[in-house]
FIDO-544374 format. One record per atom (N, C-alpha, C, O): residue number from 0; residue in one letter; atom name; x, y, z. Coordinates in Angstrom, 3 decimals, padded with zeros to 6 digits. Last residue first. Layout:
% residues N
<atom NUM; "A"; "CA"; <X; Y; Z>>;
...
END
This chain:
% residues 45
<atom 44; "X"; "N"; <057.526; -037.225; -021.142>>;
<atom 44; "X"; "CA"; <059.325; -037.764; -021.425>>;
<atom 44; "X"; "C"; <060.173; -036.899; -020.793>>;
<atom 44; "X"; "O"; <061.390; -037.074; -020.854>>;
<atom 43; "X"; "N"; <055.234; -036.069; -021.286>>;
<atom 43; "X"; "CA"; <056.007; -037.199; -020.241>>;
<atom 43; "X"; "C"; <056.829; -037.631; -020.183>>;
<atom 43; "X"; "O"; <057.150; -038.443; -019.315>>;
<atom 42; "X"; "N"; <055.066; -034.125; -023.211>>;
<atom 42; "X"; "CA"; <055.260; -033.695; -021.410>>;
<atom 42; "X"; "C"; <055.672; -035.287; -020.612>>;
<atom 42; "X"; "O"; <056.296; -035.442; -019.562>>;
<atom 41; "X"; "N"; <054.262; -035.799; -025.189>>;
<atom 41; "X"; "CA"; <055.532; -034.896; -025.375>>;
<atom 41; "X"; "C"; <056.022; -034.549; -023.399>>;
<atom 41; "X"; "O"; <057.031; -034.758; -022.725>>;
<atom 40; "X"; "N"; <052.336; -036.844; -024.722>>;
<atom 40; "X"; "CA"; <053.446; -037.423; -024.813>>;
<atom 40; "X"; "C"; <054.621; -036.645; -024.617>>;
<atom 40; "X"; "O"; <055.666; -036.873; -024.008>>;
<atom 39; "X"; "N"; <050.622; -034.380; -024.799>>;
<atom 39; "X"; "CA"; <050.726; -035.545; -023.572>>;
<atom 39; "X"; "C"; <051.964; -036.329; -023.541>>;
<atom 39; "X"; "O"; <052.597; -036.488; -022.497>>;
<atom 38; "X"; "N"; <050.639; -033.488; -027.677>>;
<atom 38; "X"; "CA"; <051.282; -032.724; -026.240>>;
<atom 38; "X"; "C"; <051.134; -033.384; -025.068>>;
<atom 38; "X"; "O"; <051.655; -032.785; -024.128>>;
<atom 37; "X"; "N"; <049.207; -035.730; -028.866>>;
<atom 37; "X"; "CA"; <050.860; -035.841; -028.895>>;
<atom 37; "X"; "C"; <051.449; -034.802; -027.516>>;
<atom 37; "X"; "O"; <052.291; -035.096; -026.668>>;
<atom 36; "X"; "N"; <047.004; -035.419; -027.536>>;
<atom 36; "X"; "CA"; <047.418; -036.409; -027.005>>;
<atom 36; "X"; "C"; <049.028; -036.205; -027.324>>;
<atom 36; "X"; "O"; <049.929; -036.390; -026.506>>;
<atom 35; "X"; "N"; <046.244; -033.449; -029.232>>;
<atom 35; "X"; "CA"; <046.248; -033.328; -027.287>>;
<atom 35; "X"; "C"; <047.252; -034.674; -027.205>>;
<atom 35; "X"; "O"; <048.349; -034.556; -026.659>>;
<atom 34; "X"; "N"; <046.278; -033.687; -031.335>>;
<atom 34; "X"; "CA"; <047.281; -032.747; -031.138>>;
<atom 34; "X"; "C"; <047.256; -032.975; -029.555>>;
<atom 34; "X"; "O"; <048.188; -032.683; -028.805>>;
<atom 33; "X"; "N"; <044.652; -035.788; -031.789>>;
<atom 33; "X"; "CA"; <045.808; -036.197; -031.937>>;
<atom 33; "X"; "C"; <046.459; -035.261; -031.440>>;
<atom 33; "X"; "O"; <047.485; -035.685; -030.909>>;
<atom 32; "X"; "N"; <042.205; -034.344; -031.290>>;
<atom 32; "X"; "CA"; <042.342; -035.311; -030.569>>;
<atom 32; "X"; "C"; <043.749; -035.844; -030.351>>;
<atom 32; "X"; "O"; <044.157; -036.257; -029.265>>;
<atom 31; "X"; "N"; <042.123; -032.858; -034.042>>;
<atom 31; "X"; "CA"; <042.190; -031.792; -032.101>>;
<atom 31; "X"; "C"; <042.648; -033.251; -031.034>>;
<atom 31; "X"; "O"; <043.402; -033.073; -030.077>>;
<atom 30; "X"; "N"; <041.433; -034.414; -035.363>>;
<atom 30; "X"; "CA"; <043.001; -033.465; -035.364>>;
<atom 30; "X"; "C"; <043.297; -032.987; -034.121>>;
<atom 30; "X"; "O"; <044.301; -032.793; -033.436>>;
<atom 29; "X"; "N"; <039.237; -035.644; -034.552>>;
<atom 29; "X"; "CA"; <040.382; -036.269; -034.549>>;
<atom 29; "X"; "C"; <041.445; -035.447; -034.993>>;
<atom 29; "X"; "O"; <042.543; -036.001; -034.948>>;
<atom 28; "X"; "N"; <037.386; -033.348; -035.005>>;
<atom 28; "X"; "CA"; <037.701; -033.712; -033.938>>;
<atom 28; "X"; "C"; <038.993; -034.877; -033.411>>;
<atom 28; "X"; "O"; <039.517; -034.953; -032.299>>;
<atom 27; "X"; "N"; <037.821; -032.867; -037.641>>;
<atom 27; "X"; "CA"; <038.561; -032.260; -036.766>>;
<atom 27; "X"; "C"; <038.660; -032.928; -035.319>>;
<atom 27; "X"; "O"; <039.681; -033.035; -034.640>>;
<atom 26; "X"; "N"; <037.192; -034.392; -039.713>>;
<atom 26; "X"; "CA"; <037.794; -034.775; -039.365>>;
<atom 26; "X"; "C"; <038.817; -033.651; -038.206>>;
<atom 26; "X"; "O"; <040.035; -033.642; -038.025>>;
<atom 25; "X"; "N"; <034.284; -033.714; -040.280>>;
<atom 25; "X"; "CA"; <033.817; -034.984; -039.831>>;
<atom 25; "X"; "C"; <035.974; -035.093; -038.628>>;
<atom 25; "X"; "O"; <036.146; -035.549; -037.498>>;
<atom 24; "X"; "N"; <034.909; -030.907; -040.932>>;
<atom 24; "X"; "CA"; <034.006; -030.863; -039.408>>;
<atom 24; "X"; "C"; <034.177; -032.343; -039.048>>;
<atom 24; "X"; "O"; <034.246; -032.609; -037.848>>;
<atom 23; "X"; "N"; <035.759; -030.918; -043.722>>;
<atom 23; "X"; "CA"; <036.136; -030.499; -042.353>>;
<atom 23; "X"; "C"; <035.872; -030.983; -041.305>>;
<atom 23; "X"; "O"; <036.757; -031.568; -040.681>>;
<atom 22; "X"; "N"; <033.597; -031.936; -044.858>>;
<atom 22; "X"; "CA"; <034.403; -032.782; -044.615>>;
<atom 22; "X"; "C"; <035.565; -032.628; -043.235>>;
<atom 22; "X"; "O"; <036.009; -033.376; -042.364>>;
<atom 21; "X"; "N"; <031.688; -029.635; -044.517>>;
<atom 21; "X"; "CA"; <031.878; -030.659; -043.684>>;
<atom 21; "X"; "C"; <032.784; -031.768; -043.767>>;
<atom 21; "X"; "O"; <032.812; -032.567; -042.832>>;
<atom 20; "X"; "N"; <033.377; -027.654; -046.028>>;
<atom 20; "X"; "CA"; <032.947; -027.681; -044.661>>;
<atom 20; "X"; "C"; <032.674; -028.808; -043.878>>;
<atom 20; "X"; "O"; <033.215; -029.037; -042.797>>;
<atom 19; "X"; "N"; <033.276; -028.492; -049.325>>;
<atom 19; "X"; "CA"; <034.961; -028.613; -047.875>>;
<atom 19; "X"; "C"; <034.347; -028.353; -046.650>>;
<atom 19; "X"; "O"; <034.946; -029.052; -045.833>>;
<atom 18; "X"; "N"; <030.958; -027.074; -049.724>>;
<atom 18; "X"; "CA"; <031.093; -029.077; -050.047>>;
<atom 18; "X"; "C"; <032.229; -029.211; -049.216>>;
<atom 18; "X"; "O"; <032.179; -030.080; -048.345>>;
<atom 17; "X"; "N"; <030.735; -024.815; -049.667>>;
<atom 17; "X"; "CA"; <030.299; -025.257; -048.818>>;
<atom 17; "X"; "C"; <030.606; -026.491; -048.749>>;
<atom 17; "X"; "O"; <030.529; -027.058; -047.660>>;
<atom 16; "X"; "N"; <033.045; -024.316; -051.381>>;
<atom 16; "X"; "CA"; <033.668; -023.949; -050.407>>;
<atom 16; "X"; "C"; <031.970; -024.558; -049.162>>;
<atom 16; "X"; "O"; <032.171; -024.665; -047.953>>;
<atom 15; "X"; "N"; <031.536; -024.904; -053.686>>;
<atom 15; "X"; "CA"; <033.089; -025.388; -053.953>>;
<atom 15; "X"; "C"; <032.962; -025.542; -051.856>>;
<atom 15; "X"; "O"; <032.834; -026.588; -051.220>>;
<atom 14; "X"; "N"; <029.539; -022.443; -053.545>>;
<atom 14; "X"; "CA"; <029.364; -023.716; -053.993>>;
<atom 14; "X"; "C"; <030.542; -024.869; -053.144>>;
<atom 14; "X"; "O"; <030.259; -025.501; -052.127>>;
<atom 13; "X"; "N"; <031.668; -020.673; -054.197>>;
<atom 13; "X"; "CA"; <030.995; -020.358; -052.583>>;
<atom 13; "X"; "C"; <030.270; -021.817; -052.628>>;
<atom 13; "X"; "O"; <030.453; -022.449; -051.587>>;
<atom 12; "X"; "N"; <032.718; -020.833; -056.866>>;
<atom 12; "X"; "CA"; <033.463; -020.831; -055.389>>;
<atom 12; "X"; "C"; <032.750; -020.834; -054.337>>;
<atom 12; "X"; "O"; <033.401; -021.058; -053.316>>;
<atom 11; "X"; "N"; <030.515; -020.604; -057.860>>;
<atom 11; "X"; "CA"; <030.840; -021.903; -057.920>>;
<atom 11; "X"; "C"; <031.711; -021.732; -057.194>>;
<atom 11; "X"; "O"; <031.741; -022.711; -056.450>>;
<atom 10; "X"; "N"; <029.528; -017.555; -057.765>>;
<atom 10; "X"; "CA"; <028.371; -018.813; -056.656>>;
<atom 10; "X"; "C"; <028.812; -020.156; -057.105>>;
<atom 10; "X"; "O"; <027.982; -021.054; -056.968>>;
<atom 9; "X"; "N"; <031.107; -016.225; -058.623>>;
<atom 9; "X"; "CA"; <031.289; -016.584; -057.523>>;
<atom 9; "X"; "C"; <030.618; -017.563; -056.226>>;
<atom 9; "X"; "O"; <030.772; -017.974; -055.076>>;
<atom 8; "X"; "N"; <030.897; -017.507; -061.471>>;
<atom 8; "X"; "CA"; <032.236; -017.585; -060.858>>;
<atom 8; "X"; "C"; <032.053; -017.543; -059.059>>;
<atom 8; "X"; "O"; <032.554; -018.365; -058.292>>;
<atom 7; "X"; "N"; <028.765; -015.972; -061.623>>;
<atom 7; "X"; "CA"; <028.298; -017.377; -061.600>>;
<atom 7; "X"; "C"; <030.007; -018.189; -061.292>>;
<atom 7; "X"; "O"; <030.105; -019.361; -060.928>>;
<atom 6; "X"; "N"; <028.955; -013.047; -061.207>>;
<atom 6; "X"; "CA"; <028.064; -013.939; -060.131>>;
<atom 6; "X"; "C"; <028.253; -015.038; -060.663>>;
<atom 6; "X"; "O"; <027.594; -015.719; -059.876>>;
<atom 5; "X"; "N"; <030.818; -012.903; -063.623>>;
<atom 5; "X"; "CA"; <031.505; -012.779; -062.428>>;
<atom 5; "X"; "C"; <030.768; -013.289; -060.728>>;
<atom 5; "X"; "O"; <031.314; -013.650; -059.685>>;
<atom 4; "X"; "N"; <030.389; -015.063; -066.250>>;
<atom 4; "X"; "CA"; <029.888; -013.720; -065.583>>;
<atom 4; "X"; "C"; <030.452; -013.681; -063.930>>;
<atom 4; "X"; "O"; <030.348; -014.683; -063.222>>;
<atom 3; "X"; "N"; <032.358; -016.496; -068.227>>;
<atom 3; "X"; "CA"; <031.599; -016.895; -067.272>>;
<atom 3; "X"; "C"; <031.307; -015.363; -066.646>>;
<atom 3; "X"; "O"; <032.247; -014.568; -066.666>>;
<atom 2; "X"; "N"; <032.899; -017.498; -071.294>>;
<atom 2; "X"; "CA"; <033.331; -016.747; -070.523>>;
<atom 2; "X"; "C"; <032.242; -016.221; -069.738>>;
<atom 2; "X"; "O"; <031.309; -015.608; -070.256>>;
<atom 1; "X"; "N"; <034.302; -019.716; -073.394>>;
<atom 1; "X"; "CA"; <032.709; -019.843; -073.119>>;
<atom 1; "X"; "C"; <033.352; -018.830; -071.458>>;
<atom 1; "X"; "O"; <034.101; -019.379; -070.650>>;
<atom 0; "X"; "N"; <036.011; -019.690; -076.376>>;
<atom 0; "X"; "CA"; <036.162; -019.645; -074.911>>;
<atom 0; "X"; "C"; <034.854; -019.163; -074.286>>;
<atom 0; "X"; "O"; <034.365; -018.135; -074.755>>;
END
């Protein structure tokens, strides 16, 4: 069992966790977009 030092555990989570940021970012503005619009719908009925 090849047992990893506790800085190289945490610079592959912090690694890990910059690569999810922007995928984030490409698809928020369409989350934020859908949530307005469903509360639009929602108020016109």
């Amino acid at each position: 069992m090849d047992e990893e030092t506790k800085q190289e555990r945490r610079e592959k989570r912090l690694r890990r966790k910059r690569e999810r940021v922007p995928q984030h970012g490409k698809s928020l503005a369409r989350v934020y977009r859908d949530a307005v619009l469903k509360r639009l719908r929602g108020r016109a009925k």
